[in-house]
KEFI-827132 format. One record per residue: residue in one letter; z, x negated, y of N, C-alpha, C in turn. Coordinates in steps of 0.02 Angstrom, whole numbers. Layout:
BEGIN
a, Z, X, Y, Z, X, Y, Z, X, Y
...
//
This chain:
BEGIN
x, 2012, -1482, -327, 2069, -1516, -298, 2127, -1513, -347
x, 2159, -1562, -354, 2213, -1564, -397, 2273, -1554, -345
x, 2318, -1499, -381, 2371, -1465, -366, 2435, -1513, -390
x, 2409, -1549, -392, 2489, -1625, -412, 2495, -1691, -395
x, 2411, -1680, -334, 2426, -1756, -306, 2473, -1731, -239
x, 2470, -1689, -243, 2500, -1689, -192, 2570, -1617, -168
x, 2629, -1621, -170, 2677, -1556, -144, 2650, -1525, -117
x, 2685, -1448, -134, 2651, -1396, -94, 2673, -1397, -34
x, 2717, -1431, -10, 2728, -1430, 61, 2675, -1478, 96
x, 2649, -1540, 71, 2589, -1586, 78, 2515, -1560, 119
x, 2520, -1515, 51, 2455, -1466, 54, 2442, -1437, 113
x, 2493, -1416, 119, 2499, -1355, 190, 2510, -1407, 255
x, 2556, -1454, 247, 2536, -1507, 313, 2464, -1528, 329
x, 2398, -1556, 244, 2351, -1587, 274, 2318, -1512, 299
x, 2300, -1464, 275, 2279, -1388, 292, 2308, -1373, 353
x, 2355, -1385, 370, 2361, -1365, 448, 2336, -1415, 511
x, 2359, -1469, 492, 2331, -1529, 526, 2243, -1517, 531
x, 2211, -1533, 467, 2154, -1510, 482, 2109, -1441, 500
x, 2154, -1386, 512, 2127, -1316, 544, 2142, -1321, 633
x, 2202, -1379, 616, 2210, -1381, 704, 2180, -1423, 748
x, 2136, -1479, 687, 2089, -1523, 748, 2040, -1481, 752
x, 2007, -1443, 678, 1944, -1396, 687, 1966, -1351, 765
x, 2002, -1308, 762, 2029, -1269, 831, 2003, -1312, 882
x, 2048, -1356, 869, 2037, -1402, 950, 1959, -1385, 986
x, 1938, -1445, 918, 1869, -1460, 938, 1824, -1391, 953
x, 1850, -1347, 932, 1799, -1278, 952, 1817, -1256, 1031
x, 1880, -1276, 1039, 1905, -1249, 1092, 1883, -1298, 1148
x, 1876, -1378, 1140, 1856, -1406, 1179, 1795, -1425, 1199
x, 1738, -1386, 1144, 1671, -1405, 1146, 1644, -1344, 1160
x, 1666, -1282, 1127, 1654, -1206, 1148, 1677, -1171, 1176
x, 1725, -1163, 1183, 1783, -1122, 1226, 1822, -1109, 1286
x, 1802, -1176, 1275, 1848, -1193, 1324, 1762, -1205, 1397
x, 1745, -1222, 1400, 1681, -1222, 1429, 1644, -1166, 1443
x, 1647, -1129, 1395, 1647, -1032, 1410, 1675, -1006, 1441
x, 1748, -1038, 1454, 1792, -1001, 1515, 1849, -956, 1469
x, 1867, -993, 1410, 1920, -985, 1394, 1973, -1013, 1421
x, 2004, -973, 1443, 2104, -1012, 1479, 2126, -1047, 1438
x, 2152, -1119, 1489, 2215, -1142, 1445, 2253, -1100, 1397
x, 2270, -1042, 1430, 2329, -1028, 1397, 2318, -974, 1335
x, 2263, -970, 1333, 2258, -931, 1266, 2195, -964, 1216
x, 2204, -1018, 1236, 2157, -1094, 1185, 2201, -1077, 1103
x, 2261, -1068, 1119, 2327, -1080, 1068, 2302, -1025, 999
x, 2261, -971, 1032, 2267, -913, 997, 2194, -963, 950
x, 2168, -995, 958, 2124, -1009, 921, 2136, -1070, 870
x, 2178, -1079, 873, 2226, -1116, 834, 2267, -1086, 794
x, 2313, -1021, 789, 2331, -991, 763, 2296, -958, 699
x, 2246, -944, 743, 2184, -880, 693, 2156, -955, 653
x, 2147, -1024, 660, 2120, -1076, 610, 2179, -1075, 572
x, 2231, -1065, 572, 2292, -1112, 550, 2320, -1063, 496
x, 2314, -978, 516, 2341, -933, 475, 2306, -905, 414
x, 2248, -937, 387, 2236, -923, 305, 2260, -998, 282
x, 2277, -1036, 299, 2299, -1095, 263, 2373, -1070, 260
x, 2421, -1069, 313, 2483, -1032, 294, 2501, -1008, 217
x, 2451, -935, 235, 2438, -886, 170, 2414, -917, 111
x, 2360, -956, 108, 2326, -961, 41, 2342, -1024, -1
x, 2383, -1068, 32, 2406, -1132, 6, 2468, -1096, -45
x, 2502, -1067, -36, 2551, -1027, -84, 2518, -972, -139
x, 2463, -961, -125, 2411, -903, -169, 2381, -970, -201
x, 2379, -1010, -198, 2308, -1063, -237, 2366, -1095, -243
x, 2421, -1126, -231, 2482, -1178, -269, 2534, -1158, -332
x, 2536, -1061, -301, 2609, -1034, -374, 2567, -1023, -434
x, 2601, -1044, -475, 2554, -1019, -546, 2567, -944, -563
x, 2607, -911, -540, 2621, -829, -544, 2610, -783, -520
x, 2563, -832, -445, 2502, -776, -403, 2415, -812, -413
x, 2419, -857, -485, 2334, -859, -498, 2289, -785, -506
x, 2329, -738, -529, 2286, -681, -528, 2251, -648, -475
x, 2276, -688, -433, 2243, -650, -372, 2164, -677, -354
x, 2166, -743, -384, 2071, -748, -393, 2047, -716, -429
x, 2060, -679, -487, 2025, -651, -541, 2008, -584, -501
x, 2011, -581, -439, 1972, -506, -388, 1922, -522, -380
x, 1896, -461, -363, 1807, -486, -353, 1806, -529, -283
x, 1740, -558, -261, 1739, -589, -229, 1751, -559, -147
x, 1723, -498, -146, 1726, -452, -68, 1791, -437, -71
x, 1825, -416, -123, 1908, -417, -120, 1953, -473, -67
x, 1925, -530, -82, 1946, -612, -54, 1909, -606, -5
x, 1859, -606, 13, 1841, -611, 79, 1855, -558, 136
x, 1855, -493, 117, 1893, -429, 123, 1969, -478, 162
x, 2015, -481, 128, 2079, -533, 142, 2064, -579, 189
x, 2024, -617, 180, 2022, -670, 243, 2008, -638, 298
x, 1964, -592, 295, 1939, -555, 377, 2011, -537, 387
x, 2045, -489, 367, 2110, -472, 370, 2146, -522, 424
x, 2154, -575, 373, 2176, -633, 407, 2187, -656, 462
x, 2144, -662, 480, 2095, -688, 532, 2088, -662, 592
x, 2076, -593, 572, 2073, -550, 654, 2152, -514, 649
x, 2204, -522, 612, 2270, -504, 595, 2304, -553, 656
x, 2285, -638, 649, 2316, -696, 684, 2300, -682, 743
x, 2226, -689, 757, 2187, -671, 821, 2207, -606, 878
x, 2233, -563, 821, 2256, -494, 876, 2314, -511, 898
x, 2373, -535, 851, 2431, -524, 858, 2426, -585, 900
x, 2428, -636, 903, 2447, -712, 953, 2412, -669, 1022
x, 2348, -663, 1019, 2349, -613, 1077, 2367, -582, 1134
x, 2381, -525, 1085, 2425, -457, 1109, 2494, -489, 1144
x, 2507, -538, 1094, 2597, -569, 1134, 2578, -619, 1198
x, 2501, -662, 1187, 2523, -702, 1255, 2496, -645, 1321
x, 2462, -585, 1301, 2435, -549, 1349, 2520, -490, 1384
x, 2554, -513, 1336, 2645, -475, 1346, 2668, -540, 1386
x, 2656, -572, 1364, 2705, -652, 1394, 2687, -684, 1436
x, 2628, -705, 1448, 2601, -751, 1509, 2607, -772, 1549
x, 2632, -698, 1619, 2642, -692, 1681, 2728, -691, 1674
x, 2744, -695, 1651, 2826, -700, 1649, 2842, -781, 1682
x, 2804, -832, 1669, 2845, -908, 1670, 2871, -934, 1656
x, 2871, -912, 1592, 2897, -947, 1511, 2874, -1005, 1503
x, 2901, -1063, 1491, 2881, -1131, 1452, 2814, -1116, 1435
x, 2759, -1178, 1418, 2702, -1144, 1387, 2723, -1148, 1312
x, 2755, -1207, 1294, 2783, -1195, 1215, 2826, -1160, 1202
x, 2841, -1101, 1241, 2886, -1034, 1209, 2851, -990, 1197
x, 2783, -1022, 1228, 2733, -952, 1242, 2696, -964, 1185
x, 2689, -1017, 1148, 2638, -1035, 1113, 2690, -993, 1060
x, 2747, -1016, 1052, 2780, -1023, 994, 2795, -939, 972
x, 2809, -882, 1023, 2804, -826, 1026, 2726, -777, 976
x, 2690, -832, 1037, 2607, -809, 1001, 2610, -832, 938
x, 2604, -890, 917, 2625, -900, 835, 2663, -867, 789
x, 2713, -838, 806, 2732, -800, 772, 2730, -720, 760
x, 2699, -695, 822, 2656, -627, 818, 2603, -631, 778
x, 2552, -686, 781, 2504, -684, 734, 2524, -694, 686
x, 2562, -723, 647, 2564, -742, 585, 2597, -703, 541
x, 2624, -662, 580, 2656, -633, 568, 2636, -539, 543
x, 2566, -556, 585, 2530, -469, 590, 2480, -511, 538
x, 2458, -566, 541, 2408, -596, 459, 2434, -592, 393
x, 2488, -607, 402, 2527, -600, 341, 2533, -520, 298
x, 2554, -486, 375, 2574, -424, 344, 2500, -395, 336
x, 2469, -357, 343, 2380, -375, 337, 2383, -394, 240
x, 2389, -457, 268, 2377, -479, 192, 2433, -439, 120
x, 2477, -451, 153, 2532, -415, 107, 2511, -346, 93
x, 2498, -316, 135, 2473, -241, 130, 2420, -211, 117
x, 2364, -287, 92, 2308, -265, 44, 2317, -279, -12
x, 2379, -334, -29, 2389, -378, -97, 2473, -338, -127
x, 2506, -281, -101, 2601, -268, -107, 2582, -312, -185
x, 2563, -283, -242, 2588, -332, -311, 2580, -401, -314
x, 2550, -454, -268, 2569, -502, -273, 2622, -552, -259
x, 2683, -497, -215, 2742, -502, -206, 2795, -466, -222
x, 2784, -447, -276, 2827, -378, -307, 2878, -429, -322
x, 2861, -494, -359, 2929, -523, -397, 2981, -521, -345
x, 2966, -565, -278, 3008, -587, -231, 3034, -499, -215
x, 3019, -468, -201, 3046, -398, -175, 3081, -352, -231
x, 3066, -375, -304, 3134, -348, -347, 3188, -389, -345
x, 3193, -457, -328, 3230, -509, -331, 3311, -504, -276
//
């Protein structure tokens, strides 16, 4: 994939767009039919949506390419991270939030940012030198 047809902000729109129809469709063909709730469909959207977040900025800066040169279980190591990082944290907050009677898009928007927030850090805290610049800065 070429890194100049398109902005890095681009990137991360078609990457989210397309992790959130994948979600859908899992949620509406699997999940949701299993007897997953409405209201925590969202969390499976989150957990698709939060290695694109992360890795569109790891695969776009030219000053964090080193971080492919890890072995390969290193990177996949990271994505599990990821993954069950988004999945716990969106979670844990709509299982705090739910029964309150919050908007459902406060609720979503809450859960989104617990997960992404516990993926991130996850990630940060297997990778601290790939953000050293920004944190001497």
């Amino acid at each position: 994939m070429d890194k100049e047809a398109l902005p890095r902000w681009g990137w991360l729109l078609v990457g989210l767009f397309a992790m959130a129809m994948i979600a859908n469709l899992l949620n509406f063909t699997v999940l949701g039919p299993a007897g997953l709730g409405p209201d925590y469909q969202v969390v499976t959207i989150i957990t698709a949506m939060s290695p694109v977040l992360i890795y569109v900025g790891v695969w776009y800066d030219e000053d964090r390419q080193h971080y492919w040169e890890q072995p390969r279980e290193h990177i996949i190591g990271d994505v599990l991270f990821v993954i069950v990082g988004a999945a716990l944290g969106s979670a844990l907050a709509l299982v705090a939030i739910v029964g309150l009677g919050l908007w459902q898009i406060l609720q979503d928007i809450i859960a989104m940012g617990a997960g992404f927030m516990l993926s991130w850090g996850l990630f940060w805290w297997r990778n601290p030198n790939l953000y050293r610049h920004e944190a001497e800065q």
